[in-house]
C-alpha positions in Angstrom: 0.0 0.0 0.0 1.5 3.1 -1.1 1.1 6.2 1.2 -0.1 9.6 -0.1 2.4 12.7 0.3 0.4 15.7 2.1 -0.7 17.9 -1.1 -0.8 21.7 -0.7 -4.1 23.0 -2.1 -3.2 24.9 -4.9 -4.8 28.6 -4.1 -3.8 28.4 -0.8 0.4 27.7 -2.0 0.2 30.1 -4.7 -1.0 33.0 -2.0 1.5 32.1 0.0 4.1 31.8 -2.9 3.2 35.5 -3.9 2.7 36.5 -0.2 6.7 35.6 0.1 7.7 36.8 -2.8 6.1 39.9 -1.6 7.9 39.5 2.0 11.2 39.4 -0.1 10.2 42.2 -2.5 9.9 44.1 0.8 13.3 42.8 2.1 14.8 44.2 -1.2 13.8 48.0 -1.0 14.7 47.9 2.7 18.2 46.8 1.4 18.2 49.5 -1.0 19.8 52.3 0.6 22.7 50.2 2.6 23.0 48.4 -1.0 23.4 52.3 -2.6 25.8 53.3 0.1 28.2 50.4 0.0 28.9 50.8 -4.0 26.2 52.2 -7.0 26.5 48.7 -8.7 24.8 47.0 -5.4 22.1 49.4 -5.2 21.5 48.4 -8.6 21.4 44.8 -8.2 18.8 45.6 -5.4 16.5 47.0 -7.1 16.5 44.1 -10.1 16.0 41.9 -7.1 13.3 43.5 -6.0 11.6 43.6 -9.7 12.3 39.5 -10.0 10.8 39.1 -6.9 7.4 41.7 -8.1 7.6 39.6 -11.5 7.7 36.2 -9.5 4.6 37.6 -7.1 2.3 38.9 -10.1 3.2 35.2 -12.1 2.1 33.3 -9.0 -0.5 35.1 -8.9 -2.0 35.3 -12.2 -0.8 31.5 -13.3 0.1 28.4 -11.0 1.6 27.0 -13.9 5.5 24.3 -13.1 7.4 27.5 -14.9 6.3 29.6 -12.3 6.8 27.2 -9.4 10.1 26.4 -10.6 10.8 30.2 -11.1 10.0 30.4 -7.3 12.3 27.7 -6.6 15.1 29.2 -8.1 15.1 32.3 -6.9 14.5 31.0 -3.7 17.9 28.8 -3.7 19.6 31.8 -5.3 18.9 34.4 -3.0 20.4 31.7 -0.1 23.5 30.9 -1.7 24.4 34.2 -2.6 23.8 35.1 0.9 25.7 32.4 2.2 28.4 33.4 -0.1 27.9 36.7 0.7 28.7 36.3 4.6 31.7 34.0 3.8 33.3 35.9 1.2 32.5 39.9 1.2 31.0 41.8 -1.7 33.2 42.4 -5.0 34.5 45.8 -5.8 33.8 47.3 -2.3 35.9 48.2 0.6 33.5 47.7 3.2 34.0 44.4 5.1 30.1 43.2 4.8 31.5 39.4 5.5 30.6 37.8 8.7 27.3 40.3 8.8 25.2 37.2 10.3 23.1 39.1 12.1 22.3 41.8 9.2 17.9 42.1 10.0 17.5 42.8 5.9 19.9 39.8 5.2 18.4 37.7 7.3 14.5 38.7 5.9 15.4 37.8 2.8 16.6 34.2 3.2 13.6 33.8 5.6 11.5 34.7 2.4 13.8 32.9 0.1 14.1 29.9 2.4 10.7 29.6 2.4 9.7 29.9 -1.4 12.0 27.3 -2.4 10.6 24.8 0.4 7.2 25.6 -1.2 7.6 25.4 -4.6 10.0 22.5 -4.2 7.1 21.1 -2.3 4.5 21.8 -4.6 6.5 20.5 -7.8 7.3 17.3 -5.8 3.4 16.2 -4.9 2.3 17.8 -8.4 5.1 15.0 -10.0 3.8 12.1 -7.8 0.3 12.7 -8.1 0.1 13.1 -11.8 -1.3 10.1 -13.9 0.9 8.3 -16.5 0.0 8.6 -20.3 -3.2 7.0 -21.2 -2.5 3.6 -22.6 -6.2 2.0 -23.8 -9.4 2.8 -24.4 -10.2 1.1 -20.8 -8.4 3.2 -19.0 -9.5 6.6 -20.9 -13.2 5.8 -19.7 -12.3 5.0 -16.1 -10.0 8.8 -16.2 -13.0 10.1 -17.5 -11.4 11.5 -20.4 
């Protein structure tokens, strides 16, 4: 007997997709002027960030399609390891010493956020892969599918 995974209901995980992606959207333009004041290329960076994470909120929104689940994925793991990298290694180009920050509060909003959406969606795409039906091999099984 094979055990069902727990499936998220798929309204409810895309709300709270674009409700994260809004929560890191939010972490962004808080990191906006720090980003500014360390070096004009970061502040920069930030506020792409923030767009990808409005453009990944809106998609969620409007379609609950896999492109947009793994879109939320990504970004999700991104926005970790660059953090992670971030904290071990410094910032390119800039003088100030922003390695070791651990206890930054925007820093550590946005891989709440980021954490989060990449649990989710990795979470949704896993049960959406286990629950879907094979192809439809005869006639038999097209009428018990309902198809």
């Amino acid at each position: 007997m094979s055990r069902t995974p727990l499936q998220p209901h798929p309204e409810v995980a895309r709300a709270v997709g674009a409700s994260l992606f809004g929560g890191l959207f939010m972490a962004h333009v808080l990191a906006l002027p720090r980003g500014f004041e360390l070096q004009s290329y970061l502040g920069v960076f930030v506020i792409f960030s923030a767009l990808i994470a409005w453009a990944g909120a809106f998609w969620l929104l409007v379609e609950g399609s896999d492109r947009a689940w793994w879109y939320a994925a990504t970004i999700g793991t991104l926005t970790v390891a660059v953090w992670f990298l971030t904290q071990l290694f410094g910032l390119p180009v800039t003088k100030a010493s922003v390695a070791g920050d651990w206890s930054n509060p925007t820093g550590l909003l946005q891989v709440f956020f980021s954490a989060n959406l990449a649990f989710l969606a990795t979470w949704v795409l896993r049960t959406r892969r286990i629950a879907m039906p094979g192809p439809v091999r005869s006639a038999r099984e097209r009428a018990r599918r309902g198809r």
